[in-house]
mmCIF entry with sequence, helices, sheets and N, C-alpha, C, O atoms, coordinates in Angstrom:
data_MODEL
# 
_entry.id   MODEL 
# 
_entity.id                         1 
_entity.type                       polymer 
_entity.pdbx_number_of_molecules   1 
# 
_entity_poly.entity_id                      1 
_entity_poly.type                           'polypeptide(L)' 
_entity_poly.nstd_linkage                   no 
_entity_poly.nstd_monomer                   no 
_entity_poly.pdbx_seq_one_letter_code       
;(UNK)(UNK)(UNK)(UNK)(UNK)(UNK)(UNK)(UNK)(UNK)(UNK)(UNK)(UNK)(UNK)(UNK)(UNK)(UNK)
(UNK)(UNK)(UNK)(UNK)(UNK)(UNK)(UNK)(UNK)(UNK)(UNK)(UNK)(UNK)(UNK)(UNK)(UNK)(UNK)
(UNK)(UNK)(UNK)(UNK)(UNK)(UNK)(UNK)(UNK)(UNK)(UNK)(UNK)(UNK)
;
_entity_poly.pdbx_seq_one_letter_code_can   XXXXXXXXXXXXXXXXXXXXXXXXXXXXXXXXXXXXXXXXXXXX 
_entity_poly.pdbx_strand_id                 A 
# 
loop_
_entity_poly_seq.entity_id 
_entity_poly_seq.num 
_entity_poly_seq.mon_id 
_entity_poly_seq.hetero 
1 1  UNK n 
1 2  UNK n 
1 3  UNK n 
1 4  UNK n 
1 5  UNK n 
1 6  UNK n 
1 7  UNK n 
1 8  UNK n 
1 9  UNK n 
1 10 UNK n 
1 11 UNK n 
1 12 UNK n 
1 13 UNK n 
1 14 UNK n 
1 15 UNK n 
1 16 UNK n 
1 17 UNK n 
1 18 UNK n 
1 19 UNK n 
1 20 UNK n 
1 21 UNK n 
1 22 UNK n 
1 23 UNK n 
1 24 UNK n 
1 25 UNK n 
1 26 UNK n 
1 27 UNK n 
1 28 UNK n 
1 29 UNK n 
1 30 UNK n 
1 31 UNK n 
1 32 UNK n 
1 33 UNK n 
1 34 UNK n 
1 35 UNK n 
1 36 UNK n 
1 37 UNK n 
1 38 UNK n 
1 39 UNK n 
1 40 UNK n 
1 41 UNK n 
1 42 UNK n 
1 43 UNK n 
1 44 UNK n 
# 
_struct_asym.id          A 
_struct_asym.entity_id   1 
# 
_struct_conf.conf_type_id            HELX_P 
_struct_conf.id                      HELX_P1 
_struct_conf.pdbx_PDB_helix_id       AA1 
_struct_conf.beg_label_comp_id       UNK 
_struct_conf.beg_label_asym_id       A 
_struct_conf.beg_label_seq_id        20 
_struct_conf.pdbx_beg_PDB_ins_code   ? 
_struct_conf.end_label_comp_id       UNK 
_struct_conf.end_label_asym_id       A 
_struct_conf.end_label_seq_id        43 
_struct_conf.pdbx_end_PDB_ins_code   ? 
_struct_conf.beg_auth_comp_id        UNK 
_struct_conf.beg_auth_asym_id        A 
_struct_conf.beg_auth_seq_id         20 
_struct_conf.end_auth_comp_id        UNK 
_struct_conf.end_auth_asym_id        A 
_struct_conf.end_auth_seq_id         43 
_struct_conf.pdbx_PDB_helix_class    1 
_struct_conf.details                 ? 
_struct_conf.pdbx_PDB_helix_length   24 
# 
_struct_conf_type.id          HELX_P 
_struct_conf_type.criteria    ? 
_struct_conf_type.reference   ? 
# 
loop_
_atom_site.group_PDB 
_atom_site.id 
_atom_site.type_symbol 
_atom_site.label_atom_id 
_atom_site.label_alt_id 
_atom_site.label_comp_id 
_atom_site.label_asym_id 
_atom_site.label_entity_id 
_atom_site.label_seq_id 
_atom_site.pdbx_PDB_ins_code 
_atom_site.Cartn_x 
_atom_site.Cartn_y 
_atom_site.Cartn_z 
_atom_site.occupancy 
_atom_site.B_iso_or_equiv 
_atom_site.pdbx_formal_charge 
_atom_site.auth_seq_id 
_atom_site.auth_comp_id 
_atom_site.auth_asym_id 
_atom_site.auth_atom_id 
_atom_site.pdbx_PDB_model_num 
ATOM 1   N N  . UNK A 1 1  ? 43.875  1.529   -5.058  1.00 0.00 ? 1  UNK A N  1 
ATOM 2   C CA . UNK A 1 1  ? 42.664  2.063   -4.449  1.00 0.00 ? 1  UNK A CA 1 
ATOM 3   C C  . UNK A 1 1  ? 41.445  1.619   -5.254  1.00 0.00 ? 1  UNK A C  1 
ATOM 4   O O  . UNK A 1 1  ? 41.511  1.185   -6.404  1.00 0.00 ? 1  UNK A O  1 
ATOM 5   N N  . UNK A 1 2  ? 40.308  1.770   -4.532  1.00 0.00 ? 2  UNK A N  1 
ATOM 6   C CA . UNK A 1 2  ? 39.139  1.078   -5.492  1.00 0.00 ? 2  UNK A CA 1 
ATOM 7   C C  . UNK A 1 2  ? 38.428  2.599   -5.596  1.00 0.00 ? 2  UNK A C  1 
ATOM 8   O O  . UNK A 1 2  ? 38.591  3.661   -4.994  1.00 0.00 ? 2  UNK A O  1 
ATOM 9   N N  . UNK A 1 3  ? 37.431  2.072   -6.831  1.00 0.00 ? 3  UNK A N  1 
ATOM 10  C CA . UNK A 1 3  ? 37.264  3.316   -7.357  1.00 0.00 ? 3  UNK A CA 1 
ATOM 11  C C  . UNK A 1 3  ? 35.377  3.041   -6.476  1.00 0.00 ? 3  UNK A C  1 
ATOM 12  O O  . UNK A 1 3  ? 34.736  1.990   -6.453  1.00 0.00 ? 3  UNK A O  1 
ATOM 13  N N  . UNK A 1 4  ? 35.047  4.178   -5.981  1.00 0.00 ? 4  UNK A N  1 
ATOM 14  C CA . UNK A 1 4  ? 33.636  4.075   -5.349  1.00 0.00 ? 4  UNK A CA 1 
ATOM 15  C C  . UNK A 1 4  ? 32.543  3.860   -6.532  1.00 0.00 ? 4  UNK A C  1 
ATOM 16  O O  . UNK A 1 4  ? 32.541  4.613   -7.506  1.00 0.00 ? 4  UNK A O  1 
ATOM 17  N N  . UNK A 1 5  ? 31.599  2.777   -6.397  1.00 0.00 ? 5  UNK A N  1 
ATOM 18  C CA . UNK A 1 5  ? 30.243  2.380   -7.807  1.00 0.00 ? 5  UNK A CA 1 
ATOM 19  C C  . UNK A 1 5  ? 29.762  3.749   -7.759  1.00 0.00 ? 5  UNK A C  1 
ATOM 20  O O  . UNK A 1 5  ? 30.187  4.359   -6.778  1.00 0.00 ? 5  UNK A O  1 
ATOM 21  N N  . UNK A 1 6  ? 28.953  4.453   -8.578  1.00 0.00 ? 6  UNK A N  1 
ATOM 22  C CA . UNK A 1 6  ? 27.782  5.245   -8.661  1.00 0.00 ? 6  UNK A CA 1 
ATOM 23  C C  . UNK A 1 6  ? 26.719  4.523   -8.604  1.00 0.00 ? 6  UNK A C  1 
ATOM 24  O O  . UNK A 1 6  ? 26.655  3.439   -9.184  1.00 0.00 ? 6  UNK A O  1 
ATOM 25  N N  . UNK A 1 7  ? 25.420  5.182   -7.670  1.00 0.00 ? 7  UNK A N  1 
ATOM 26  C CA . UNK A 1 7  ? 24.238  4.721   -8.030  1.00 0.00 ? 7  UNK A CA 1 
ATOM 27  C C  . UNK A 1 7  ? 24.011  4.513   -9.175  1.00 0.00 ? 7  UNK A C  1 
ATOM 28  O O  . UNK A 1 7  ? 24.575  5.101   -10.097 1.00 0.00 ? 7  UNK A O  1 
ATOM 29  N N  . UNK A 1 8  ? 23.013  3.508   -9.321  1.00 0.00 ? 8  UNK A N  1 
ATOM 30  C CA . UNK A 1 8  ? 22.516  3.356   -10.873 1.00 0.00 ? 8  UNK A CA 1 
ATOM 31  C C  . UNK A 1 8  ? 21.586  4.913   -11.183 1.00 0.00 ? 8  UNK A C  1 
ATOM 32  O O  . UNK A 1 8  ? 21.000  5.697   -10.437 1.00 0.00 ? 8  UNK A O  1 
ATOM 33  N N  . UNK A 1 9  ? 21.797  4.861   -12.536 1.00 0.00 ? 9  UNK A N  1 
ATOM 34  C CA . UNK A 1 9  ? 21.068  6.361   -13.036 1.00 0.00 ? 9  UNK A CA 1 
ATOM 35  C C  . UNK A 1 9  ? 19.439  6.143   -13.077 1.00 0.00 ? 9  UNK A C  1 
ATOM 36  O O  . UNK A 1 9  ? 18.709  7.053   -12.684 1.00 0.00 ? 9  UNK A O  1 
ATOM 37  N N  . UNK A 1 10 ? 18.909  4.939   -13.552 1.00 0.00 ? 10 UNK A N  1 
ATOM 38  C CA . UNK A 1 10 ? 17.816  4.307   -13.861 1.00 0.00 ? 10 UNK A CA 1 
ATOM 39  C C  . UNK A 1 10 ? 17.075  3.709   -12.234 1.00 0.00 ? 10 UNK A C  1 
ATOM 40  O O  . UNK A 1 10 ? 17.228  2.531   -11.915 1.00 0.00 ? 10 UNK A O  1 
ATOM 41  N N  . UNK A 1 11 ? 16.373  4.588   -11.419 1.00 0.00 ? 11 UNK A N  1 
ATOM 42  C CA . UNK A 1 11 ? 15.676  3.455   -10.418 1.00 0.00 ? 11 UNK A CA 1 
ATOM 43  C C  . UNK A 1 11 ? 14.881  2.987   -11.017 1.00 0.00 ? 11 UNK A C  1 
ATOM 44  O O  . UNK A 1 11 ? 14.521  3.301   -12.152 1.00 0.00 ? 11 UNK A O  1 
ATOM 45  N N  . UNK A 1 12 ? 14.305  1.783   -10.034 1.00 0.00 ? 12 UNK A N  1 
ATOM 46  C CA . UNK A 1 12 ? 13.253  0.649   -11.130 1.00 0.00 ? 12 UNK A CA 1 
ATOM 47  C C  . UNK A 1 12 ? 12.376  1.264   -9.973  1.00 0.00 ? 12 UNK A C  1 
ATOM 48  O O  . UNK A 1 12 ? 12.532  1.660   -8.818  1.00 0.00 ? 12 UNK A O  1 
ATOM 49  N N  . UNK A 1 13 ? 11.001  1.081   -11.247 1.00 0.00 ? 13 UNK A N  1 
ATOM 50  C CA . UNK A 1 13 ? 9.761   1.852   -10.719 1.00 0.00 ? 13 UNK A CA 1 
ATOM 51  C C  . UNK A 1 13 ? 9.156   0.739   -10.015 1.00 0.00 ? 13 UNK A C  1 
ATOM 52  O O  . UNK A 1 13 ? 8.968   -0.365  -10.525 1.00 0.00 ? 13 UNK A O  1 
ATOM 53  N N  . UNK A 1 14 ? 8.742   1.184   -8.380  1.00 0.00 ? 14 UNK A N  1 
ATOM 54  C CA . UNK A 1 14 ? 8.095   -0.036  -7.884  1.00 0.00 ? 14 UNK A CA 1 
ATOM 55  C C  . UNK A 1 14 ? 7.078   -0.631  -8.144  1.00 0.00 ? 14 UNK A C  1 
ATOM 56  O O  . UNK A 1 14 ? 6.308   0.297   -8.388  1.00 0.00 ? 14 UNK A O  1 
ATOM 57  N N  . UNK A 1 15 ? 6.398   -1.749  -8.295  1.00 0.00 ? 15 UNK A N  1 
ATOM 58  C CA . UNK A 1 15 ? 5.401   -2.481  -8.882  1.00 0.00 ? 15 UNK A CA 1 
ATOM 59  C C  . UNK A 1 15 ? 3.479   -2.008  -8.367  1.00 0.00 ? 15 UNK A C  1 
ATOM 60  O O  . UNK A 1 15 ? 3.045   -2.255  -7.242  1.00 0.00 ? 15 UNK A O  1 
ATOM 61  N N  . UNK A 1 16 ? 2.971   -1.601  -9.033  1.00 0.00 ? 16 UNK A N  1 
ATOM 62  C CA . UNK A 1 16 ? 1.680   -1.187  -8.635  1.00 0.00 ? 16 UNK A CA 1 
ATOM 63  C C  . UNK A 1 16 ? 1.419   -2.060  -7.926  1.00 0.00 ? 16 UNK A C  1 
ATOM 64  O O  . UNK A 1 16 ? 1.744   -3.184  -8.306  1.00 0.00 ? 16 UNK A O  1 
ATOM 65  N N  . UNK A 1 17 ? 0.673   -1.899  -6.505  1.00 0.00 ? 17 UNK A N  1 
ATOM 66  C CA . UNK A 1 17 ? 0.094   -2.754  -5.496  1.00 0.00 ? 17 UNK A CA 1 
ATOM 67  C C  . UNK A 1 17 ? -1.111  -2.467  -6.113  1.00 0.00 ? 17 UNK A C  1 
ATOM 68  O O  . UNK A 1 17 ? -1.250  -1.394  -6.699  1.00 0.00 ? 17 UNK A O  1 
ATOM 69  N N  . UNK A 1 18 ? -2.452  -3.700  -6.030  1.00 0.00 ? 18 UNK A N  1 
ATOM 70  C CA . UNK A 1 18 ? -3.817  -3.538  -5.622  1.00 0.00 ? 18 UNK A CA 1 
ATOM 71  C C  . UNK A 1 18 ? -3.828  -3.381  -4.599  1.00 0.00 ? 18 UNK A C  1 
ATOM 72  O O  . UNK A 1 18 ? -3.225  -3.961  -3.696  1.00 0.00 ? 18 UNK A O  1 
ATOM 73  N N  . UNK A 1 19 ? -4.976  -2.028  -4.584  1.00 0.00 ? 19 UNK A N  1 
ATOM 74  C CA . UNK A 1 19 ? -5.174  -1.972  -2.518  1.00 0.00 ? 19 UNK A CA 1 
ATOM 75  C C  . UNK A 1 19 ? -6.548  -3.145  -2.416  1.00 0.00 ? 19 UNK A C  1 
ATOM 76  O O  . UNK A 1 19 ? -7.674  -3.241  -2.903  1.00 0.00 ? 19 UNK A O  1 
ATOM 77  N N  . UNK A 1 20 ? -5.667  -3.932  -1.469  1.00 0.00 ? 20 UNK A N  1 
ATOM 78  C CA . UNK A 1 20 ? -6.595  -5.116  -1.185  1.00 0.00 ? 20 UNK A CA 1 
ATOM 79  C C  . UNK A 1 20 ? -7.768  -5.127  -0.121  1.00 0.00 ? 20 UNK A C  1 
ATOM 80  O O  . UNK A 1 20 ? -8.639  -5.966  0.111   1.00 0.00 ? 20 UNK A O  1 
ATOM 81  N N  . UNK A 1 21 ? -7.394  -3.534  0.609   1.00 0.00 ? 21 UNK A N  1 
ATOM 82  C CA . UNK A 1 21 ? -8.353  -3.491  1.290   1.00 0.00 ? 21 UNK A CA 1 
ATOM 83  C C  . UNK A 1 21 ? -9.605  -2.281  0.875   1.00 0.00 ? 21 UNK A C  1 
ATOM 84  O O  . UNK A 1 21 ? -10.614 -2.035  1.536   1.00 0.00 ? 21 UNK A O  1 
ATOM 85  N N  . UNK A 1 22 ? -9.263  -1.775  -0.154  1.00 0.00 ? 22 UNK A N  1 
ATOM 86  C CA . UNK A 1 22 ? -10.390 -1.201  -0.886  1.00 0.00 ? 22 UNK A CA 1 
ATOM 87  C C  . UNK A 1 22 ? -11.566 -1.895  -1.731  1.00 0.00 ? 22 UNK A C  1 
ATOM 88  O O  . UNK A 1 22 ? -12.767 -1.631  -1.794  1.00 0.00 ? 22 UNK A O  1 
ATOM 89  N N  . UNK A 1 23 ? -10.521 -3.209  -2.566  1.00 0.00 ? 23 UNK A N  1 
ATOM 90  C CA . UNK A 1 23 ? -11.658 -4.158  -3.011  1.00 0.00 ? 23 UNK A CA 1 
ATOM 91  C C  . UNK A 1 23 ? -12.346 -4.567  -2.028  1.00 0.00 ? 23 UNK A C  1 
ATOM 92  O O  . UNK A 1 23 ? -13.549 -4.445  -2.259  1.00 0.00 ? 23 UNK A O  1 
ATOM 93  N N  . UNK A 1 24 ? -11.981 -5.250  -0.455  1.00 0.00 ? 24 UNK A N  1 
ATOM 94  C CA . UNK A 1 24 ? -12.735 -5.986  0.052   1.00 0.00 ? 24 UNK A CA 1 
ATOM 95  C C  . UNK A 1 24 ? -13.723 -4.979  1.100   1.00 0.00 ? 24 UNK A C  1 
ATOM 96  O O  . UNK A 1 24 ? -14.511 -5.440  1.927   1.00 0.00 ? 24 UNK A O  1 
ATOM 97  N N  . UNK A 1 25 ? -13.487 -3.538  0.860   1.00 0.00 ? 25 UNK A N  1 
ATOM 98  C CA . UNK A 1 25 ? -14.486 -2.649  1.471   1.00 0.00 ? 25 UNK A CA 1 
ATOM 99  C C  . UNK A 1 25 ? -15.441 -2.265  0.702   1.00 0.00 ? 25 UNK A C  1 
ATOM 100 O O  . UNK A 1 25 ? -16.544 -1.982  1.169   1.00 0.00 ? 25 UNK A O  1 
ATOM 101 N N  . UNK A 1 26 ? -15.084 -2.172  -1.005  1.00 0.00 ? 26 UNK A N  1 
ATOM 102 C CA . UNK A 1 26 ? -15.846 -2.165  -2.186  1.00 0.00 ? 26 UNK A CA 1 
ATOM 103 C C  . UNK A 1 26 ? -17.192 -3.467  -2.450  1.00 0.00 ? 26 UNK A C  1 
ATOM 104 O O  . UNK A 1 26 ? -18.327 -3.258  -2.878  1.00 0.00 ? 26 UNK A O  1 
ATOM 105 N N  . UNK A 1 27 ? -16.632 -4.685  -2.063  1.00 0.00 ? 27 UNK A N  1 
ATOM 106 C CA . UNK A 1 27 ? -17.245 -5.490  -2.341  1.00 0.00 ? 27 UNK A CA 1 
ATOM 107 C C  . UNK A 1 27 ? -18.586 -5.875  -1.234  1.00 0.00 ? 27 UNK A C  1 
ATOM 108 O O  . UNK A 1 27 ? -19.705 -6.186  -1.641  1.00 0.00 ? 27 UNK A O  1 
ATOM 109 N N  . UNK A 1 28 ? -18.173 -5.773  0.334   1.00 0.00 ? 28 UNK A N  1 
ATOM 110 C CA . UNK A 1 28 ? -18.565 -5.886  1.719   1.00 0.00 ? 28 UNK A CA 1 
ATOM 111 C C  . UNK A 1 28 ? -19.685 -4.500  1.585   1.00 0.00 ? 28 UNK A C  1 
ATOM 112 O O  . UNK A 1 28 ? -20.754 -4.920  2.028   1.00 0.00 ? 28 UNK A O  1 
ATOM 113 N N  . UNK A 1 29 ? -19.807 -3.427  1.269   1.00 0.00 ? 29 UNK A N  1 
ATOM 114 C CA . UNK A 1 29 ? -20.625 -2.413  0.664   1.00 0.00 ? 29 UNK A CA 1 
ATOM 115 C C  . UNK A 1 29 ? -21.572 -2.588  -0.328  1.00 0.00 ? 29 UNK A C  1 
ATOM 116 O O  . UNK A 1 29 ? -22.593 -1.903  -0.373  1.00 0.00 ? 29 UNK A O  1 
ATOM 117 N N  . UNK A 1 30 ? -21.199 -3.818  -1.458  1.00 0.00 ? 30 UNK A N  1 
ATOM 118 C CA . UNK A 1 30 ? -22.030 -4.032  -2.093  1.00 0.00 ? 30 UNK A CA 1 
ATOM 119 C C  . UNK A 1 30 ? -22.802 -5.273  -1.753  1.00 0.00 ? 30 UNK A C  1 
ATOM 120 O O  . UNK A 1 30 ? -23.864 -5.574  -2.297  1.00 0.00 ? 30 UNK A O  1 
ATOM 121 N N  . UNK A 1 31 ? -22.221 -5.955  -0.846  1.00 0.00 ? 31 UNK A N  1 
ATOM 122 C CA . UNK A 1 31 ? -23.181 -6.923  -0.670  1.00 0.00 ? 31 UNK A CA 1 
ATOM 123 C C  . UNK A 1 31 ? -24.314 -6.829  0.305   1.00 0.00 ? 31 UNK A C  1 
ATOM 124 O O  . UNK A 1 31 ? -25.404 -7.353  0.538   1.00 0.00 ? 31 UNK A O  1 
ATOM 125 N N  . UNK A 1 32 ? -23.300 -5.653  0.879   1.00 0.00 ? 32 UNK A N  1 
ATOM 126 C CA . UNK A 1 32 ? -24.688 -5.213  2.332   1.00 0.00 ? 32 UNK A CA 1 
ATOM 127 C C  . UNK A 1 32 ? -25.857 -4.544  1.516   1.00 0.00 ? 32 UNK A C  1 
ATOM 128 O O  . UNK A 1 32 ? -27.016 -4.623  1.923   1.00 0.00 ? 32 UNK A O  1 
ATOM 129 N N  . UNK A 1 33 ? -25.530 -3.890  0.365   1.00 0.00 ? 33 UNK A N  1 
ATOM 130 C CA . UNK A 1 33 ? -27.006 -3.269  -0.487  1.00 0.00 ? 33 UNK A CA 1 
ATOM 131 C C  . UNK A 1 33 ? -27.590 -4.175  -0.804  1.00 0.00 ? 33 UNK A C  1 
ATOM 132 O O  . UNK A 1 33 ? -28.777 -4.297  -0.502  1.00 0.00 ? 33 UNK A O  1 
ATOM 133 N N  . UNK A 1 34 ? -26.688 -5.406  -1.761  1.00 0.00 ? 34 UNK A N  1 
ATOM 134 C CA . UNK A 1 34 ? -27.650 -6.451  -1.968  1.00 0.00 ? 34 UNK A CA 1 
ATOM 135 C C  . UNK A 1 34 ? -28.251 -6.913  -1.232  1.00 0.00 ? 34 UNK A C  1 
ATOM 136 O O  . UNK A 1 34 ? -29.263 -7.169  -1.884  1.00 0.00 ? 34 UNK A O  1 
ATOM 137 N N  . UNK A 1 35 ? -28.501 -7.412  0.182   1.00 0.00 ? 35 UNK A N  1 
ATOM 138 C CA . UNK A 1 35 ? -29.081 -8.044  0.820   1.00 0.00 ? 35 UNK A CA 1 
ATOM 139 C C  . UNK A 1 35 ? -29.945 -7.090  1.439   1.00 0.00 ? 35 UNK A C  1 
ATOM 140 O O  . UNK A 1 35 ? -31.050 -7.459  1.834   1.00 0.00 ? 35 UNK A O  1 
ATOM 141 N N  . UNK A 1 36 ? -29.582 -5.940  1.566   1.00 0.00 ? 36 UNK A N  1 
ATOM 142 C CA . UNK A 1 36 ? -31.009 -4.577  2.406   1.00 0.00 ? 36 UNK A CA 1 
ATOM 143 C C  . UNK A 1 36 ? -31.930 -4.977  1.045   1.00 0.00 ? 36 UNK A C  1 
ATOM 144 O O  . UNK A 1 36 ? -32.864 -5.701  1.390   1.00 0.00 ? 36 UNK A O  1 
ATOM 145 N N  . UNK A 1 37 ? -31.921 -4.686  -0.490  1.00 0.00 ? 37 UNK A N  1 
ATOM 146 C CA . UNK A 1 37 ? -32.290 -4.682  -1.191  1.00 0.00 ? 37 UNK A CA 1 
ATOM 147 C C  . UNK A 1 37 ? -33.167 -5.857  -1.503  1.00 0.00 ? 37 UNK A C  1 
ATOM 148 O O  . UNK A 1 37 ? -34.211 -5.697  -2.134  1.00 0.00 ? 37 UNK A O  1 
ATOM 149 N N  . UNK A 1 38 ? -32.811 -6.921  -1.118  1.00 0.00 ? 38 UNK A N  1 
ATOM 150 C CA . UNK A 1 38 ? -33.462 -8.085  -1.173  1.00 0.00 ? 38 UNK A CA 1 
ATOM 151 C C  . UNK A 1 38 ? -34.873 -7.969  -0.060  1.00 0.00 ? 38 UNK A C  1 
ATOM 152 O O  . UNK A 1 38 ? -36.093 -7.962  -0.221  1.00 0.00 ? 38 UNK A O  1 
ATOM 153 N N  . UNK A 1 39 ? -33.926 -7.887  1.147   1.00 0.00 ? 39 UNK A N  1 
ATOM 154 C CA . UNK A 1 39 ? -35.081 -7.899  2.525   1.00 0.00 ? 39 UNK A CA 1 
ATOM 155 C C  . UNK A 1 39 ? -35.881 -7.329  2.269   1.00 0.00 ? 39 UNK A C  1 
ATOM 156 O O  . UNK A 1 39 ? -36.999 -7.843  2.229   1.00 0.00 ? 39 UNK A O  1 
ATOM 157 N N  . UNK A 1 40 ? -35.635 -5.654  1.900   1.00 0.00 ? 40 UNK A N  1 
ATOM 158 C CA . UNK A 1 40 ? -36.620 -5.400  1.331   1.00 0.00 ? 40 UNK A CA 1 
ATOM 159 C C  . UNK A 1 40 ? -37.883 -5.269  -0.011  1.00 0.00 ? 40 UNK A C  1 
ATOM 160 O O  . UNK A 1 40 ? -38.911 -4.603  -0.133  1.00 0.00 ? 40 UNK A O  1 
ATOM 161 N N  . UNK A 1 41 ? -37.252 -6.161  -0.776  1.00 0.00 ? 41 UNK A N  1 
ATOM 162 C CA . UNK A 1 41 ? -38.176 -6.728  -1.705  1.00 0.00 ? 41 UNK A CA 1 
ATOM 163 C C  . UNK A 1 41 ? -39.096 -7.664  -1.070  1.00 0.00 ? 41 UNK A C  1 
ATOM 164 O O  . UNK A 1 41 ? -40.253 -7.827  -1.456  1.00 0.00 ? 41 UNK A O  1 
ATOM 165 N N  . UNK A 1 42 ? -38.486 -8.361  0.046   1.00 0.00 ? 42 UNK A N  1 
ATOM 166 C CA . UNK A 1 42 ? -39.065 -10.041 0.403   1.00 0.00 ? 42 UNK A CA 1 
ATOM 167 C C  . UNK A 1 42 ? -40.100 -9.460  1.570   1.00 0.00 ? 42 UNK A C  1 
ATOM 168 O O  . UNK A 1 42 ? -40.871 -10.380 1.841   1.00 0.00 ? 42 UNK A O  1 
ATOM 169 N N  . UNK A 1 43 ? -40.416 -8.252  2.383   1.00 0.00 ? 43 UNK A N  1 
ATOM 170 C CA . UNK A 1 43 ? -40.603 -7.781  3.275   1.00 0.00 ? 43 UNK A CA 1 
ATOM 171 C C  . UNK A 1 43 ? -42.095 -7.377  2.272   1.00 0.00 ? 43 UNK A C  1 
ATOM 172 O O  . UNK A 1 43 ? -43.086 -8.104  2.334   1.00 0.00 ? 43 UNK A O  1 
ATOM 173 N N  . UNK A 1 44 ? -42.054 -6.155  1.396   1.00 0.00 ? 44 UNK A N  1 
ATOM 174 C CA . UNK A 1 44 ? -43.572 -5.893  0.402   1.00 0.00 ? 44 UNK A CA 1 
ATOM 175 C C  . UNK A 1 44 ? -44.144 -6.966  0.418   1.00 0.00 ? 44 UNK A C  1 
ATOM 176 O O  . UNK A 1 44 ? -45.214 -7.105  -0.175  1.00 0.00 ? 44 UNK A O  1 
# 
């Protein structure tokens, strides 16, 4: 007869994701200030 494996005792911790869509909502936010910010410098 075979003897049944045990799970391993140790799970492997899954790998931190970057949320890729927070940088590119982070970044798309800052560029829209930069450019209101500009217009309105170039606008005075």
């Amino acid at each position: 007869m075979s003897t049944k494996r045990k799970p391993p005792t140790m799970t492997h911790k899954p790998k931190e994701e970057v949320n890729k869509k927070a940088i590119i909502w982070t970044g798309a936010i800052f560029v829209i200030l930069v450019v209101i910010v500009a217009v309105l410098i170039l606008i005075q």
